[in-house]
N, CA and C atoms as a LAMMPS dump frame, in Angstrom:
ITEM: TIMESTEP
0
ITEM: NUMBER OF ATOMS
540
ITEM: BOX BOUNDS ff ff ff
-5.0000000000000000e+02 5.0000000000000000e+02
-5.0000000000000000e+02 5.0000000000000000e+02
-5.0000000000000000e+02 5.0000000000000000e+02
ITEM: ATOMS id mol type element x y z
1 1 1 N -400.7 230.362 -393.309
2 1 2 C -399.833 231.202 -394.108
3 1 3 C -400.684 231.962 -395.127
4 2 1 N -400.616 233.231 -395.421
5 2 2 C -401.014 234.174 -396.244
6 2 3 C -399.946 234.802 -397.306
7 3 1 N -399.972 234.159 -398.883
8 3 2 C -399.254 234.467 -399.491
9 3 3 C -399.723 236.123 -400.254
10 4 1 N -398.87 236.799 -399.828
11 4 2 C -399.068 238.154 -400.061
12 4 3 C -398.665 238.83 -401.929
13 5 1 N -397.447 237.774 -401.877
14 5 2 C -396.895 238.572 -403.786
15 5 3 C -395.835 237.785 -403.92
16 6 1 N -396.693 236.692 -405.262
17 6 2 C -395.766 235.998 -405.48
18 6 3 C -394.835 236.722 -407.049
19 7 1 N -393.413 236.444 -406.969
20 7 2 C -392.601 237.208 -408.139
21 7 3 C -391.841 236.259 -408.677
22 8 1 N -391.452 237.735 -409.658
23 8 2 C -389.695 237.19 -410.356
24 8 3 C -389.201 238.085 -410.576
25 9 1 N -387.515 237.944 -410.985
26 9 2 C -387.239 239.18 -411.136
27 9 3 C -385.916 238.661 -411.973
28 10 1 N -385.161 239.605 -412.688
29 10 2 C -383.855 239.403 -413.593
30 10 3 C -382.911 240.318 -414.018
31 11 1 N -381.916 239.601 -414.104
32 11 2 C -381.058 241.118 -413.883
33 11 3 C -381.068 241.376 -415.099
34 12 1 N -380.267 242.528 -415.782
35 12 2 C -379.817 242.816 -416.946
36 12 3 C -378.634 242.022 -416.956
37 13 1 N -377.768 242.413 -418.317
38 13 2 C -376.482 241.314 -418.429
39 13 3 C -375.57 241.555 -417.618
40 14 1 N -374.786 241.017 -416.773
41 14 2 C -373.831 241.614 -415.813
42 14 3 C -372.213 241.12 -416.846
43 15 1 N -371.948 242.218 -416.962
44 15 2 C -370.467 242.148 -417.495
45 15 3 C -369.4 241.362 -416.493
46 16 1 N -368.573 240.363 -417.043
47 16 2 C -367.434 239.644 -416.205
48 16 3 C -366.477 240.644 -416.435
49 17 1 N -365.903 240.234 -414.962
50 17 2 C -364.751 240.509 -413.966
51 17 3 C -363.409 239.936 -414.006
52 18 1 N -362.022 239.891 -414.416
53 18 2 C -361.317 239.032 -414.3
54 18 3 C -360.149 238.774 -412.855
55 19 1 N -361.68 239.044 -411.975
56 19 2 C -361.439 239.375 -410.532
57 19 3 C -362.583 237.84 -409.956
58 20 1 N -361.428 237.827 -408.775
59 20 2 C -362.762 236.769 -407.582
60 20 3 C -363.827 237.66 -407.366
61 21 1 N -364.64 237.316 -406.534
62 21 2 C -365.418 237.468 -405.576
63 21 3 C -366.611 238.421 -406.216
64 22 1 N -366.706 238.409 -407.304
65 22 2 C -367.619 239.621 -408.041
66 22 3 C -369.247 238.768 -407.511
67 23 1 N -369.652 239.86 -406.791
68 23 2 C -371.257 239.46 -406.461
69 23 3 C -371.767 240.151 -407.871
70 24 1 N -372.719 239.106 -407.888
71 24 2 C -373.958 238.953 -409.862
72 24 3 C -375.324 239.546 -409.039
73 25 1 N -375.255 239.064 -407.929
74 25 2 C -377.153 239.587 -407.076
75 25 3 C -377.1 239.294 -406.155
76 26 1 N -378.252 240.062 -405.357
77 26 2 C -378.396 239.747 -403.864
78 26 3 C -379.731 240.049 -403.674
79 27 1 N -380.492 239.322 -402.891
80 27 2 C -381.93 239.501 -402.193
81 27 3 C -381.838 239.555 -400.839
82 28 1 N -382.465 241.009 -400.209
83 28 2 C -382.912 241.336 -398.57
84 28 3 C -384.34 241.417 -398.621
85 29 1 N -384.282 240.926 -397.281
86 29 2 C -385.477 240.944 -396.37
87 29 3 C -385.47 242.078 -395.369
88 30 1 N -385.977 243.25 -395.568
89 30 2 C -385.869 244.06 -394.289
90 30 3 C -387.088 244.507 -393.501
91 31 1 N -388.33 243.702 -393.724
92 31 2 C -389.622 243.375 -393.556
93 31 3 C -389.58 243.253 -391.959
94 32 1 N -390.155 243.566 -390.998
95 32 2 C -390.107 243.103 -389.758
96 32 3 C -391.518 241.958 -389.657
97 33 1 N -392.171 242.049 -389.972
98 33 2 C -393.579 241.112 -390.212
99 33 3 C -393.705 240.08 -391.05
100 34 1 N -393.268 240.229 -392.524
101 34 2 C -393.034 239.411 -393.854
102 34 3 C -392.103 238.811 -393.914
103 35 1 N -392.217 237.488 -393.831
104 35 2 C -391.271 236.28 -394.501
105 35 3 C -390.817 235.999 -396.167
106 36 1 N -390.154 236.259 -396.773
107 36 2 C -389.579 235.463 -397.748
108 36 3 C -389.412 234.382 -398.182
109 37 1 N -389.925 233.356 -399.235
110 37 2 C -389.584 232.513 -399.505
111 37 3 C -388.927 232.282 -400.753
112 38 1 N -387.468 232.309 -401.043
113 38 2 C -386.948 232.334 -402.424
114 38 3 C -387.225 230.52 -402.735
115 39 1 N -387.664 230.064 -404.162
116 39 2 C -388.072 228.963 -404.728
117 39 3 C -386.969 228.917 -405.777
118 40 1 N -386.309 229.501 -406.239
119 40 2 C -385.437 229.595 -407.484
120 40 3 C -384.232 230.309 -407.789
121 41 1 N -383.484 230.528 -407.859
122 41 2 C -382.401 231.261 -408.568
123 41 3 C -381.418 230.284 -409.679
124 42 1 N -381.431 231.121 -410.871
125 42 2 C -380.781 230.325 -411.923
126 42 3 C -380.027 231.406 -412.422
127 43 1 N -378.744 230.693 -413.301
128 43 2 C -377.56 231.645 -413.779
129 43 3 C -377.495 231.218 -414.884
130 44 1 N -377.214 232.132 -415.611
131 44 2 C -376.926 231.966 -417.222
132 44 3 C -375.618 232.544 -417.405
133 45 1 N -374.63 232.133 -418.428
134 45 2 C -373.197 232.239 -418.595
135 45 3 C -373.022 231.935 -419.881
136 46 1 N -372.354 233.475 -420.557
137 46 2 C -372.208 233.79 -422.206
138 46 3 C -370.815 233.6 -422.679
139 47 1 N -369.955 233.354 -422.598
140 47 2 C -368.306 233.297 -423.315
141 47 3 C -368.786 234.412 -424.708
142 48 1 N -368.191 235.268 -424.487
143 48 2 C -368.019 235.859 -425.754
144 48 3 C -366.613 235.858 -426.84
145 49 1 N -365.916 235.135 -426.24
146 49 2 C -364.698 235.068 -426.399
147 49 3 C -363.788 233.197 -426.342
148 50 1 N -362.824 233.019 -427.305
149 50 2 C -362.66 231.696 -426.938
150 50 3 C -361.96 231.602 -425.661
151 51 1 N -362.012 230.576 -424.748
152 51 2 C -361.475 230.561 -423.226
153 51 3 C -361.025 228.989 -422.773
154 52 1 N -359.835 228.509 -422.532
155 52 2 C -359.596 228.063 -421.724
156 52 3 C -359.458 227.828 -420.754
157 53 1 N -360.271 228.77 -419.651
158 53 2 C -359.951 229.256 -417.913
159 53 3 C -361.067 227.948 -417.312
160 54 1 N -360.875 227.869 -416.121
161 54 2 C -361.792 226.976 -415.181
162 54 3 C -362.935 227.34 -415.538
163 55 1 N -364.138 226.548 -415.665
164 55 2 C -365.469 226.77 -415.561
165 55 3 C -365.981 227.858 -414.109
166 56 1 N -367.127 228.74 -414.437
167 56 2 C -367.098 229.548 -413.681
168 56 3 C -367.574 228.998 -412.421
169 57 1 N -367.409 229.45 -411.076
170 57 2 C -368.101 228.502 -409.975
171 57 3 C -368.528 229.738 -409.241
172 58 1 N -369.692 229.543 -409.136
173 58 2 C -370.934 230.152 -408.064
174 58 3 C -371.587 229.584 -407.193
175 59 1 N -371.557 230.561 -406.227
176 59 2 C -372.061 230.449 -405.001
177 59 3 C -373.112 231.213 -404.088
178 60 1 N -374.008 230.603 -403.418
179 60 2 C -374.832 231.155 -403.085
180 60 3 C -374.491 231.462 -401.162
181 61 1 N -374.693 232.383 -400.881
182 61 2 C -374.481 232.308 -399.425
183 61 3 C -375.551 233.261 -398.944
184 62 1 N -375.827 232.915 -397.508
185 62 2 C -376.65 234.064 -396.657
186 62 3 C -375.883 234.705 -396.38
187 63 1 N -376.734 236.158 -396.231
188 63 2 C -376.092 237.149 -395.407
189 63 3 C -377.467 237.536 -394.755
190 64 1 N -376.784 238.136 -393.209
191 64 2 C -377.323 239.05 -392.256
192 64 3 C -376.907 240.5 -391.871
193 65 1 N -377.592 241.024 -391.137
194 65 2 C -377.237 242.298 -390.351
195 65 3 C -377.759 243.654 -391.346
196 66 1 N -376.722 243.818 -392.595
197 66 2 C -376.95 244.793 -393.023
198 66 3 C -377.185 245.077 -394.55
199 67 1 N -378.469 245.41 -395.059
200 67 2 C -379.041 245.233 -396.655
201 67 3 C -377.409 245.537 -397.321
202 68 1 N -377.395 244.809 -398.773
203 68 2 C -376.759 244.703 -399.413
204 68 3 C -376.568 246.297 -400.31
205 69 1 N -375.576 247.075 -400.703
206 69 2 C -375.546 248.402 -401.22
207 69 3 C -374.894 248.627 -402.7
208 70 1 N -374.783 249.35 -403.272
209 70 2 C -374.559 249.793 -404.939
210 70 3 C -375.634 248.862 -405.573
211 71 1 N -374.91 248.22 -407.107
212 71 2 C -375.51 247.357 -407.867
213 71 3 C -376.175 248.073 -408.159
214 72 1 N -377.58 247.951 -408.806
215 72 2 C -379.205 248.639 -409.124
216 72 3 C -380.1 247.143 -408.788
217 73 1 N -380.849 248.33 -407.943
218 73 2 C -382.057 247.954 -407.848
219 73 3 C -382.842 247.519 -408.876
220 74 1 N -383.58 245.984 -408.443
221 74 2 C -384.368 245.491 -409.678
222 74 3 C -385.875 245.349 -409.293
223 75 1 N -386.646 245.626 -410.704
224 75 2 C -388.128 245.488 -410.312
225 75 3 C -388.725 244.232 -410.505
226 76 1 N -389.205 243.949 -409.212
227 76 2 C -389.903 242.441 -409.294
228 76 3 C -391.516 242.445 -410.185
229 77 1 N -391.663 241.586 -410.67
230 77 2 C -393.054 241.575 -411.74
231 77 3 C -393.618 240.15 -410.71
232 78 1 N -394.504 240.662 -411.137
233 78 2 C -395.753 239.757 -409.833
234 78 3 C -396.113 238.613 -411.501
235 79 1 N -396.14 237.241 -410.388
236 79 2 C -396.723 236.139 -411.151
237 79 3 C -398.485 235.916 -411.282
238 80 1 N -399.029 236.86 -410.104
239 80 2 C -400.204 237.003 -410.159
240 80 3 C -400.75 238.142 -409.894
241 81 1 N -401.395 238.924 -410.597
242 81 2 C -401.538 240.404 -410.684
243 81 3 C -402.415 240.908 -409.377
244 82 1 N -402.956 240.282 -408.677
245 82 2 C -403.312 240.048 -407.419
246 82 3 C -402.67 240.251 -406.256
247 83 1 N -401.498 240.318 -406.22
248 83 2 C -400.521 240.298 -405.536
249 83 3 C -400.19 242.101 -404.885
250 84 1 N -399.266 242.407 -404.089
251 84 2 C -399.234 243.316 -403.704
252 84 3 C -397.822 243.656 -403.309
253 85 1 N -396.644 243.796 -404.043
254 85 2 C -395.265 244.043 -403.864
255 85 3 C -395.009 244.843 -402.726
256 86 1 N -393.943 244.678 -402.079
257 86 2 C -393.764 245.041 -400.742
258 86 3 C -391.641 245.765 -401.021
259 87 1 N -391.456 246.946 -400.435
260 87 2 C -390.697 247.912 -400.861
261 87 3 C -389.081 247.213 -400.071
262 88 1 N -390.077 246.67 -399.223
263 88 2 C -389.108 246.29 -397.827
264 88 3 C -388.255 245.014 -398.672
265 89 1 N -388.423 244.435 -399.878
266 89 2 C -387.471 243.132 -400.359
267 89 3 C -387.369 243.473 -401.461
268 90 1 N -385.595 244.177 -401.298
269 90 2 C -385.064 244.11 -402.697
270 90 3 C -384.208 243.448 -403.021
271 91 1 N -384.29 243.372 -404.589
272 91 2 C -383.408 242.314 -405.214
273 91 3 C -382.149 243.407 -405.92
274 92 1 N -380.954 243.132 -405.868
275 92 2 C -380.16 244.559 -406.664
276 92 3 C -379.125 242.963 -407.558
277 93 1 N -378.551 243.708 -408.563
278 93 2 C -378.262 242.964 -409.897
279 93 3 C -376.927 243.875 -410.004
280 94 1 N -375.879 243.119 -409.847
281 94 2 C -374.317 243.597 -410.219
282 94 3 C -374.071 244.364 -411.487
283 95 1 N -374.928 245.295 -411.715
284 95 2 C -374.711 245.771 -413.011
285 95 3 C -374.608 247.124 -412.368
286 96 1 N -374.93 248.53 -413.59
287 96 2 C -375.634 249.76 -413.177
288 96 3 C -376.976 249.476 -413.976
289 97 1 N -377.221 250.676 -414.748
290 97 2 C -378.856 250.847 -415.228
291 97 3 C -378.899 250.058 -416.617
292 98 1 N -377.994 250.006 -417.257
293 98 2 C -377.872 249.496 -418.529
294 98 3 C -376.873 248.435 -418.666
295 99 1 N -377.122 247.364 -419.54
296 99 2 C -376.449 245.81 -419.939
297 99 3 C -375.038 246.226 -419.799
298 100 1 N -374.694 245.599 -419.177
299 100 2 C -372.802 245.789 -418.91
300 100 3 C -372.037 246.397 -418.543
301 101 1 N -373.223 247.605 -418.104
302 101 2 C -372.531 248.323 -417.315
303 101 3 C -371.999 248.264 -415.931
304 102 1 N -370.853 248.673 -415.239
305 102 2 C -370.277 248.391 -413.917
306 102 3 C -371.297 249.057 -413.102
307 103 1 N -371.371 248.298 -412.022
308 103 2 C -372.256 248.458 -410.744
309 103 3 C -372.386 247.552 -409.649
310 104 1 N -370.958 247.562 -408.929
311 104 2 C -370.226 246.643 -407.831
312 104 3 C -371.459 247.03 -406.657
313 105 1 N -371.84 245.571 -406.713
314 105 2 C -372.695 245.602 -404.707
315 105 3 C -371.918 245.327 -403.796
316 106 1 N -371.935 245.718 -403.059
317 106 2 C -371.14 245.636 -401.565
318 106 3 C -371.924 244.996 -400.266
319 107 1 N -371.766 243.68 -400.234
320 107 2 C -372.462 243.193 -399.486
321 107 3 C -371.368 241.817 -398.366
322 108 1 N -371.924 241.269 -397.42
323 108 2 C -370.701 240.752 -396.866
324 108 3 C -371.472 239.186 -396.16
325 109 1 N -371.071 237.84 -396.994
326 109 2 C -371.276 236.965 -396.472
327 109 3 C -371.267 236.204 -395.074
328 110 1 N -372.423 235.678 -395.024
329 110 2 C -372.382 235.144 -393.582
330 110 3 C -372.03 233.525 -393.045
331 111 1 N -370.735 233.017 -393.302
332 111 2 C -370.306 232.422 -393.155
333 111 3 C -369.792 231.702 -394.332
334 112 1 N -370.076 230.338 -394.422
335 112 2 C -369.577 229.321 -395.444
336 112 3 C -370.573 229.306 -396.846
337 113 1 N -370.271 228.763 -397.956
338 113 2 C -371.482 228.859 -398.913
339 113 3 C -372.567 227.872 -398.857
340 114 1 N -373.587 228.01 -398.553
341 114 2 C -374.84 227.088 -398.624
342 114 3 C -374.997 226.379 -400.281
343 115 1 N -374.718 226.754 -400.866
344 115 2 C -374.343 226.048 -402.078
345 115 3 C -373.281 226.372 -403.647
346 116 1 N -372.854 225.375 -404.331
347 116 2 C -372.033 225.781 -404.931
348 116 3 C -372.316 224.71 -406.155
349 117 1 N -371.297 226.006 -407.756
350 117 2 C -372.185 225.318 -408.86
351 117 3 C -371.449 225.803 -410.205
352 118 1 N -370.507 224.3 -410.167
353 118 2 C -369.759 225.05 -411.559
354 118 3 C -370.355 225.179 -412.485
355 119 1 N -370.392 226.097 -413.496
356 119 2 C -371.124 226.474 -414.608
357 119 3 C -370.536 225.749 -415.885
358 120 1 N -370.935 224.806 -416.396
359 120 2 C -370.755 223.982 -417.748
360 120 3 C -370.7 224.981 -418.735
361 121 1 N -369.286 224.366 -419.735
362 121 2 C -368.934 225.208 -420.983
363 121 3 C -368.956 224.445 -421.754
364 122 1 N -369.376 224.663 -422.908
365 122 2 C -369.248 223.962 -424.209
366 122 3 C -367.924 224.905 -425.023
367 123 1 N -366.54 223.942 -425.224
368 123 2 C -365.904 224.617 -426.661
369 123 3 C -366.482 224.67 -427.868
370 124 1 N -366.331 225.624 -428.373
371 124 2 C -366.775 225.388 -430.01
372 124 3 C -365.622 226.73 -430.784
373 125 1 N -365.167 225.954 -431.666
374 125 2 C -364.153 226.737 -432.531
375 125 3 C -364.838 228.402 -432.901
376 126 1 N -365.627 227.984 -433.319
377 126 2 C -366.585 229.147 -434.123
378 126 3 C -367.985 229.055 -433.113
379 127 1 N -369.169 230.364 -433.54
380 127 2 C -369.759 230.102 -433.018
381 127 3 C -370.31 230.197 -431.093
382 128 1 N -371.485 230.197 -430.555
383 128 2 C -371.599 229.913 -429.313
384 128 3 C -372.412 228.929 -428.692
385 129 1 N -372.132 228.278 -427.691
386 129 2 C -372.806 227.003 -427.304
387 129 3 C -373.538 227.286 -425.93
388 130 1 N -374.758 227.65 -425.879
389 130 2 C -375.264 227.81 -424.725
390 130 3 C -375.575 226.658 -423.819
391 131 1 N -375.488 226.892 -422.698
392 131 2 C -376.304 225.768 -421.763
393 131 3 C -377.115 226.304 -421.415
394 132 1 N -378.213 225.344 -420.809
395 132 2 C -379.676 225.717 -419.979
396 132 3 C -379.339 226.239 -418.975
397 133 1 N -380.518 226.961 -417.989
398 133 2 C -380.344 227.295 -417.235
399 133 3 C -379.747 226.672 -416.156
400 134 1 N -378.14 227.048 -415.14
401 134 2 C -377.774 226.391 -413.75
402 134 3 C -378.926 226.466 -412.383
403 135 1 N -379.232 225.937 -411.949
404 135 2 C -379.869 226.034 -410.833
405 135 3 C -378.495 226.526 -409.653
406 136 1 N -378.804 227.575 -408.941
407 136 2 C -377.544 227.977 -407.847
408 136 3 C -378.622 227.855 -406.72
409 137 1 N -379.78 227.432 -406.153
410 137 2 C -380.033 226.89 -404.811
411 137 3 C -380.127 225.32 -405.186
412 138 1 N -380.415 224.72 -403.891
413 138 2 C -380.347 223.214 -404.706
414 138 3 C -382.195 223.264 -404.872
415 139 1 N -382.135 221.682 -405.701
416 139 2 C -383.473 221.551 -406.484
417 139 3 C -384.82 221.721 -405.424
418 140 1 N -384.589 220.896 -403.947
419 140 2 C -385.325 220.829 -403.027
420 140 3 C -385.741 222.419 -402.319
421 141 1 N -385.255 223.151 -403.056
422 141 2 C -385.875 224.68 -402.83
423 141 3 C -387.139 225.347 -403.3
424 142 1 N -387.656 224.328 -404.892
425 142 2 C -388.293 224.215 -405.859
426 142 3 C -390.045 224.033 -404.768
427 143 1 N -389.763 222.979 -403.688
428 143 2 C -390.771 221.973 -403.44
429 143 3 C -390.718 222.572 -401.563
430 144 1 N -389.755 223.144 -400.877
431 144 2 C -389.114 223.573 -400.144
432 144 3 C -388.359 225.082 -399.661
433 145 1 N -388.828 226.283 -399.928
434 145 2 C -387.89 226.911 -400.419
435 145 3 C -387.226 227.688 -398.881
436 146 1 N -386.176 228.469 -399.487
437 146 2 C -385.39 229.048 -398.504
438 146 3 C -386.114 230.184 -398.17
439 147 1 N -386.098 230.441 -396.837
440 147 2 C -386.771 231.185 -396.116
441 147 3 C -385.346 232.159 -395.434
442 148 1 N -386.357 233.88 -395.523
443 148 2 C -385.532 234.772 -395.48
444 148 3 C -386.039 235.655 -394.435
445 149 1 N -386.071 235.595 -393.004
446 149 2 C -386.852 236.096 -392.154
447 149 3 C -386.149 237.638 -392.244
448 150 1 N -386.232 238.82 -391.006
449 150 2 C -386.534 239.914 -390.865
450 150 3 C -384.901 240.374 -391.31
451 151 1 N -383.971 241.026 -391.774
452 151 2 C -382.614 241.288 -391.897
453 151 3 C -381.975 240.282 -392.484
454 152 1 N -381.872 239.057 -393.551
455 152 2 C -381.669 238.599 -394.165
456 152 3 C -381.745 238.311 -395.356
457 153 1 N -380.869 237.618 -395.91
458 153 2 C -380.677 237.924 -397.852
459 153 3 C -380.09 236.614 -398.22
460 154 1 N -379.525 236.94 -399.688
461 154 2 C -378.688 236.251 -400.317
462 154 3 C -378.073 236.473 -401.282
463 155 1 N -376.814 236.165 -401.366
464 155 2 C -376.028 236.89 -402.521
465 155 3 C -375.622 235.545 -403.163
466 156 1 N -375.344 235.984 -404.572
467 156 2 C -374.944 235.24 -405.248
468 156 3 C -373.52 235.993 -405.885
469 157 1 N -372.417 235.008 -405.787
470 157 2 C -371.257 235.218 -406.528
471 157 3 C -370.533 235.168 -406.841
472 158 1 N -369.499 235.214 -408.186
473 158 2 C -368.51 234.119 -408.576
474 158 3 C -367.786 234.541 -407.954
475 159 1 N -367.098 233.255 -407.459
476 159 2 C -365.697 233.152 -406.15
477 159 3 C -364.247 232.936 -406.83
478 160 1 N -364.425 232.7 -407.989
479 160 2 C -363.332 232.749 -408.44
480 160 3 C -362.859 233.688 -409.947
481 161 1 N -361.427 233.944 -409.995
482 161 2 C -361.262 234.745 -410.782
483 161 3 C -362.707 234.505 -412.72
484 162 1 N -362.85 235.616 -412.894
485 162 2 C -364.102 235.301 -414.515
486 162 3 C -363.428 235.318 -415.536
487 163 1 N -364.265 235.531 -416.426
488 163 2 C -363.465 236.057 -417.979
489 163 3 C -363.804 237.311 -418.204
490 164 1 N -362.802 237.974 -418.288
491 164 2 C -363.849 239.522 -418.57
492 164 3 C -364.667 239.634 -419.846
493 165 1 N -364.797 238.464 -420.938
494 165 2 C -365.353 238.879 -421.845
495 165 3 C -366.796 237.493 -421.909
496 166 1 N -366.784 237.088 -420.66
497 166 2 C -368.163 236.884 -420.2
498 166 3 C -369.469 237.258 -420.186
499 167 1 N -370.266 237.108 -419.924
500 167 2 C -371.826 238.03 -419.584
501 167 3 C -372.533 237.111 -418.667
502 168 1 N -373.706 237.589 -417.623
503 168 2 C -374.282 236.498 -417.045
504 168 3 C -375.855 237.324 -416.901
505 169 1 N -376.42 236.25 -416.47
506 169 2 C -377.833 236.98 -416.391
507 169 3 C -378.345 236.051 -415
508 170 1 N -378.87 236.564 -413.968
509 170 2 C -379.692 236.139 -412.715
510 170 3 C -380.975 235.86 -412.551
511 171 1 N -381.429 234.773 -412.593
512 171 2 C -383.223 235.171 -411.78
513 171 3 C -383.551 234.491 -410.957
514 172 1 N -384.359 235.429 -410.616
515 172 2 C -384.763 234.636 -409.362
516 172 3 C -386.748 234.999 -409.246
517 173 1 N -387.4 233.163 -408.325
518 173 2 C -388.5 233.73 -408.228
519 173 3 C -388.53 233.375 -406.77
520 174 1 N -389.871 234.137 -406.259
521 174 2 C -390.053 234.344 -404.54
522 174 3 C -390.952 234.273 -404.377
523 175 1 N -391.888 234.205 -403.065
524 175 2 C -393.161 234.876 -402.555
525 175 3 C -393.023 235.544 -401.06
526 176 1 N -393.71 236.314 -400.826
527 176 2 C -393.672 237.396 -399.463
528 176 3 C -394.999 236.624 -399.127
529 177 1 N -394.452 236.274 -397.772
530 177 2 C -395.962 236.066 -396.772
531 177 3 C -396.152 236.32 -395.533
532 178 1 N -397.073 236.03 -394.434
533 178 2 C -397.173 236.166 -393.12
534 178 3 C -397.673 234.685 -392.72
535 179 1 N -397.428 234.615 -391.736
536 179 2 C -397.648 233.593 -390.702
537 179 3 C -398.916 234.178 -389.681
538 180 1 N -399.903 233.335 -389.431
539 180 2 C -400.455 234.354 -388.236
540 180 3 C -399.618 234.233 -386.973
């Protein structure tokens, strides 16, 4: 294996939806040669507002066939400057160009969710209570990661109705390689 560019990448703030199914990000592979290996994706979740609604639940699923569309495109920053970014794997972030702004991706899951991940809230009268970062692949991705061969991706996104006065933030890290 020849690791070609290892990254990361993050969205801006993605404004909540008080809609299901709002995709937060998605990563394609449209590389015919280069493999993908995503190692990470983590979600962050802001209440700006006091809320009693269900904790938010995210999901990660593959998709195939056809790159994911709208959202904005995000720029991956190399973990080692050595590296050599490749055009063919983008990451796009449910926003537009600027924090909160609307910018619906249109992308279409490929089957059931490969993983799922309610997001912990802290009440607090006053005030905001953050949690650490959620992990949305599981941990064994860390040591293991998911592999994204030639026309494949992954979207991430809350499946159930949000808060619209939410915020979330995405990242994710990867490496592009070849196999001989």
């Amino acid at each position: 294996m020849t690791v070609l560019a290892k990254w990361m990448v993050t969205t801006l703030r993605i404004a909540g939806l008080a809609s299901a199914n709002h995709i937060l990000a998605t990563i394609f592979n449209s590389h015919a040669s280069k493999l993908l290996a995503v190692e990470r994706i983590t979600f962050q979740h802001d209440d700006t507002a006091a809320s009693i609604a269900i904790s938010p639940l995210v999901r990660t699923y593959r998709t195939t066939v056809t790159a994911p569309t709208g959202g904005t495109p995000l720029g991956k920053v190399l973990r080692d400057p050595a590296g050599a970014l490749d055009g063919a794997v983008v990451v796009r972030g449910g926003h537009g160009a600027t924090d909160d702004s609307a910018g619906a991706i249109t992308a279409t899951a490929s089957g059931g969710p490969a993983w799922s991940q309610f997001r912990s809230r802290g009440h607090t009268m006053v005030g905001q209570f953050l949690q650490p970062d959620d992990p949305v692949l599981p941990g064994l991705a860390e040591k293991d990661p998911i592999i994204l061969r030639e026309n494949e991706g992954l979207l991430l996104r809350m499946d159930q109705a949000g808060v619209a006065t939410a915020r979330y933030v995405v990242n994710i890290a990867g490496y592009e390689y070849t196999v001989p």
